[in-house]
C-alpha positions in Angstrom: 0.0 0.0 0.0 1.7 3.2 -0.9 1.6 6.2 1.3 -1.1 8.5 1.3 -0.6 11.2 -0.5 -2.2 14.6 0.2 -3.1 17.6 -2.5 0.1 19.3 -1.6 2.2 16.6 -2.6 0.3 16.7 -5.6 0.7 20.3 -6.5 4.2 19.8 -5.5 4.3 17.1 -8.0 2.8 19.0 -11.1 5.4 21.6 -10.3 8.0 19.6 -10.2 8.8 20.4 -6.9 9.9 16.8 -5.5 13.1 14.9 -4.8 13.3 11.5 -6.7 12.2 9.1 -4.1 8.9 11.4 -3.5 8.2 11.8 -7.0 8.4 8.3 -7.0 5.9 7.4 -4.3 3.1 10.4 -5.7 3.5 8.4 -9.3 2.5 5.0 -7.4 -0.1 6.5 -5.8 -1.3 8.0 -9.0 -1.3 4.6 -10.7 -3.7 3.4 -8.0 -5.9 6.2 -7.7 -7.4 7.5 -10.9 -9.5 10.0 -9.6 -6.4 12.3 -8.4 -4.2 10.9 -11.7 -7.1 12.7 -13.9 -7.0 15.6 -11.6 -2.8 15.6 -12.1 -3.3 15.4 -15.7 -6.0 18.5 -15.7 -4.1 20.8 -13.8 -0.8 19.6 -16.5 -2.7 20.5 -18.9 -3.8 24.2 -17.8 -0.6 24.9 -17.7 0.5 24.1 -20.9 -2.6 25.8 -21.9 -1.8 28.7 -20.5 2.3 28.7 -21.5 1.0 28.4 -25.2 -1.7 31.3 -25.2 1.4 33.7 -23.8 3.8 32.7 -26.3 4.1 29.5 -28.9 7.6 30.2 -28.9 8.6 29.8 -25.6 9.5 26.3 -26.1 11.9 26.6 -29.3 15.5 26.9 -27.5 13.9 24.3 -24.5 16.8 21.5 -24.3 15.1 18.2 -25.6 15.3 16.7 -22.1 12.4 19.5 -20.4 10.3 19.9 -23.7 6.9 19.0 -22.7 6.6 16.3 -25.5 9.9 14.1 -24.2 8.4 14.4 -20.7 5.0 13.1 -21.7 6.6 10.3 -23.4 8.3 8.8 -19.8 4.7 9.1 -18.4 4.0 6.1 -16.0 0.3 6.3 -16.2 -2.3 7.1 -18.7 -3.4 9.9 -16.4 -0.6 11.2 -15.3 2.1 13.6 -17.2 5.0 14.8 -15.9 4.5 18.9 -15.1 5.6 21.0 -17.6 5.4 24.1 -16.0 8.9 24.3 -14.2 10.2 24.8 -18.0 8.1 27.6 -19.1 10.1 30.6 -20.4 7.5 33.2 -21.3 8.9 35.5 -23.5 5.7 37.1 -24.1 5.5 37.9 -20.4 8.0 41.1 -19.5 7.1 42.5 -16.4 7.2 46.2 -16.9 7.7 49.2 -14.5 4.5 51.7 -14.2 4.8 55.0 -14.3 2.3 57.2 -11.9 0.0 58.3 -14.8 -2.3 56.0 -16.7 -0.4 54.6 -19.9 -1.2 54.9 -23.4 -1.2 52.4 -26.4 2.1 53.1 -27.1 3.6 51.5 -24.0 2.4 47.7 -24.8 5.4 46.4 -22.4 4.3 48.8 -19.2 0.5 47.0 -19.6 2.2 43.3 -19.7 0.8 43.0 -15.6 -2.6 44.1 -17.4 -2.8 41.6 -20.0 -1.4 38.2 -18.0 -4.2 38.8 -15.4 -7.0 39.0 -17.8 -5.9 36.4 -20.1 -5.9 34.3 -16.3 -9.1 35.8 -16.0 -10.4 34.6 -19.6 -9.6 31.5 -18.5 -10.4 30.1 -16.0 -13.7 32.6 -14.9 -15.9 30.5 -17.4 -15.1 27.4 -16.1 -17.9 25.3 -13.9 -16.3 22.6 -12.3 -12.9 23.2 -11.8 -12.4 26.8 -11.7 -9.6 26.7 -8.9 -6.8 24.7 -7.8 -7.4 25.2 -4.0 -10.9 26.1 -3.2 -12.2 28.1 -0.2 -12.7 25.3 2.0 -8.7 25.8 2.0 -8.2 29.2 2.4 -5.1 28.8 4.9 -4.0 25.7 2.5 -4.0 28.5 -0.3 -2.4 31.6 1.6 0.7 29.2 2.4 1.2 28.0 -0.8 1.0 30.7 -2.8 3.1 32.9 -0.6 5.7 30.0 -0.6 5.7 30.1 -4.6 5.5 33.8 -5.1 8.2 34.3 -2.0 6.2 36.9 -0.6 3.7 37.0 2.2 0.1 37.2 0.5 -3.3 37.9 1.8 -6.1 37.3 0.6 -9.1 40.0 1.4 -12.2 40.1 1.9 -15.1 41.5 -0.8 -18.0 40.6 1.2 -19.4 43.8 1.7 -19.6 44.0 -2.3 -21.3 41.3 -2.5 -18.4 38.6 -3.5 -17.8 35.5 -1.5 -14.4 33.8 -2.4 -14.3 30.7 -4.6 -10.3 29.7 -4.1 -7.6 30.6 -6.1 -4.5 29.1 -8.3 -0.6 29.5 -9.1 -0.1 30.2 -12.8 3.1 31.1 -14.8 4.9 33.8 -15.4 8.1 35.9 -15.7 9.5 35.2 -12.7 8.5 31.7 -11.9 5.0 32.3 -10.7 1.5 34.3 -10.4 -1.2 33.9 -8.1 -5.0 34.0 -9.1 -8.0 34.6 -6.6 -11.2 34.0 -8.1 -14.4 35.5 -6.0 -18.3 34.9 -7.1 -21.3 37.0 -6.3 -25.6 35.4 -5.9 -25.7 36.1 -9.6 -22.3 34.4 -10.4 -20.6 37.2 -12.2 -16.7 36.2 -11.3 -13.8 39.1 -10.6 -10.1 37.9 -9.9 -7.2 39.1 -8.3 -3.7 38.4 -10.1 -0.4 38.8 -7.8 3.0 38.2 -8.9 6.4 39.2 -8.5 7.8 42.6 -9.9 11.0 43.1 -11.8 11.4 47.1 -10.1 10.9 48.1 -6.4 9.0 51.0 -7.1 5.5 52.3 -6.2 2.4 53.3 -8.6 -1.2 54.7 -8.3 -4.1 52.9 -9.9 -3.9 52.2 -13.7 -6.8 51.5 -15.8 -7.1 49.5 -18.7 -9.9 47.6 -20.9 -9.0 44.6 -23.1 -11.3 42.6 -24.6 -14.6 44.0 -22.8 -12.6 43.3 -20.0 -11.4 45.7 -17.2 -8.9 45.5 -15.2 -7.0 48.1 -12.5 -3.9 47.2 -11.4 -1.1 48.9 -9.4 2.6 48.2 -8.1 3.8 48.1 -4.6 7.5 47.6 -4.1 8.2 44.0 -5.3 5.0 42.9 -5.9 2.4 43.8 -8.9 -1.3 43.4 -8.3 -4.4 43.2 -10.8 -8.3 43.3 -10.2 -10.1 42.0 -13.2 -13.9 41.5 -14.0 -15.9 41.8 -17.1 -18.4 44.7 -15.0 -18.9 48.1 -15.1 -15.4 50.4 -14.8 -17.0 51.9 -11.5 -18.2 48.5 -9.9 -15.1 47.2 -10.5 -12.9 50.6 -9.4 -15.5 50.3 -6.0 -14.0 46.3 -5.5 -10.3 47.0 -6.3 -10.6 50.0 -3.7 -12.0 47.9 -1.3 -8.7 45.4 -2.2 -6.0 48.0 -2.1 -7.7 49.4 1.6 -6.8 45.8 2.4 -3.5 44.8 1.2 -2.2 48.2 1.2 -2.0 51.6 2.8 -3.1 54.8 2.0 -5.6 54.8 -0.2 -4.5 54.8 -3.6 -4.5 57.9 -6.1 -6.6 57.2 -9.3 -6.3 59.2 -12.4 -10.0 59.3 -13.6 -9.4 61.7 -16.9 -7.6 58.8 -19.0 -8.2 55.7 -20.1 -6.9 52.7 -22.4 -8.0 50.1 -24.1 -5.6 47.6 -25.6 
């Protein structure tokens, strides 16, 4: 009888994350339990979902022994496939610096934070049965480990009062190894997010607004760490929810520049 093996050995396992004997004893436990093999091999596959959508090319100068297709082949299990993730290099993905006033179209690498999180957002929001890695149930579960990947203490706040309860969140890809994603759900199901990840500059910013693809999205640096609201709502619902965010993870309030806007 192997082991038992619990979800964080599992997460650790799609990451790569293990040492060989523990890699060893999650694959034979995912040969003997099919429901968590399948659940291995979905969360594989977002991954390499999501490395494609940033950039096709990412995988061209990937040494033949961490390309996704050798790694598949040395699978142990028709479920299970070896996590592809560790290898992305997102070239598509270069965390820009903000500058205090809202951006225009000509700055494409500044709004990289902007587009990430709402391609996350696109996503994974219109999913109905596995929207998150970690649900709510595990919101301490979630807090640890995506602090641990990110390498920064997160939080995750509370949007109760407008009208959002929390649905769980999810580590994603990205520049510098990793992102988090916060997904939150209100009576009528409309879904915002909250993107985190680590910043290339140690700088500060005010609110930034942009709109891409009917989507909206405010976002704003503090020291090492870049954050993003997203939600496919009205500009001022959404300013009202990424206030409420900001008061949270954050102090003072943020300054907003109202008189511009851009849409990607």
């Amino acid at each position: 009888m192997t082991k038992h093996i619990n979800e964080s050995d599992l997460h650790a396992y799609v990451d790569q994350q293990l040492s060989g004997d523990r890699r060893q004893a999650v694959e034979a436990w995912l040969e003997e339990h099919p429901e968590d093999a399948e659940k291995v091999r979905r969360w594989q596959q977002q991954n390499l979902a999501i490395a494609r959508q940033y950039d096709t090319r990412q995988w061209q100068h990937t040494p033949d022994h961490l390309r996704p297709e050798t790694i598949l082949q040395r699978q142990r299990h028709a479920y299970v496939a070896v996590a592809a993730s560790v290898v992305l290099v997102l070239c598509g993905m270069v965390a820009g610096w903000f500058a205090h006033d809202i951006h225009d179209d000509g700055q494409p690498l500044r709004q990289s934070l902007a587009r990430s999180a709402v391609m996350a957002h696109q996503v994974f929001t219109v999913e109905v049965r596995h929207p998150v890695e970690v649900g709510a149930h595990q919101e301490q579960h979630l807090v640890a480990w995506l602090s641990k990947r990110l390498g920064h203490p997160l939080r995750i706040p509370s949007l109760e009062t407008e009208g959002y309860q929390l649905v769980g969140g999810r580590l994603l890809p990205s520049s510098d190894g990793a992102a988090a994603q916060m997904m939150f759900e209100d009576t009528a199901g409309t879904r915002v997010t909250i993107y985190a990840q680590r910043s290339l500059t140690t700088t500060q910013t005010a609110f930034q607004f942009s709109e891409i693809d009917g989507v909206n999205v405010f976002y704003w640096l503090d020291q090492d760490i870049s954050y993003a609201v997203i939600g496919a709502i009205e500009r001022a619902a959404l300013l009202d929810v990424a206030t409420l965010v900001y008061r949270q993870l954050e102090q003072p309030t943020p300054t907003l520049v109202p008189h511009k806007t851009t849409s990607l």
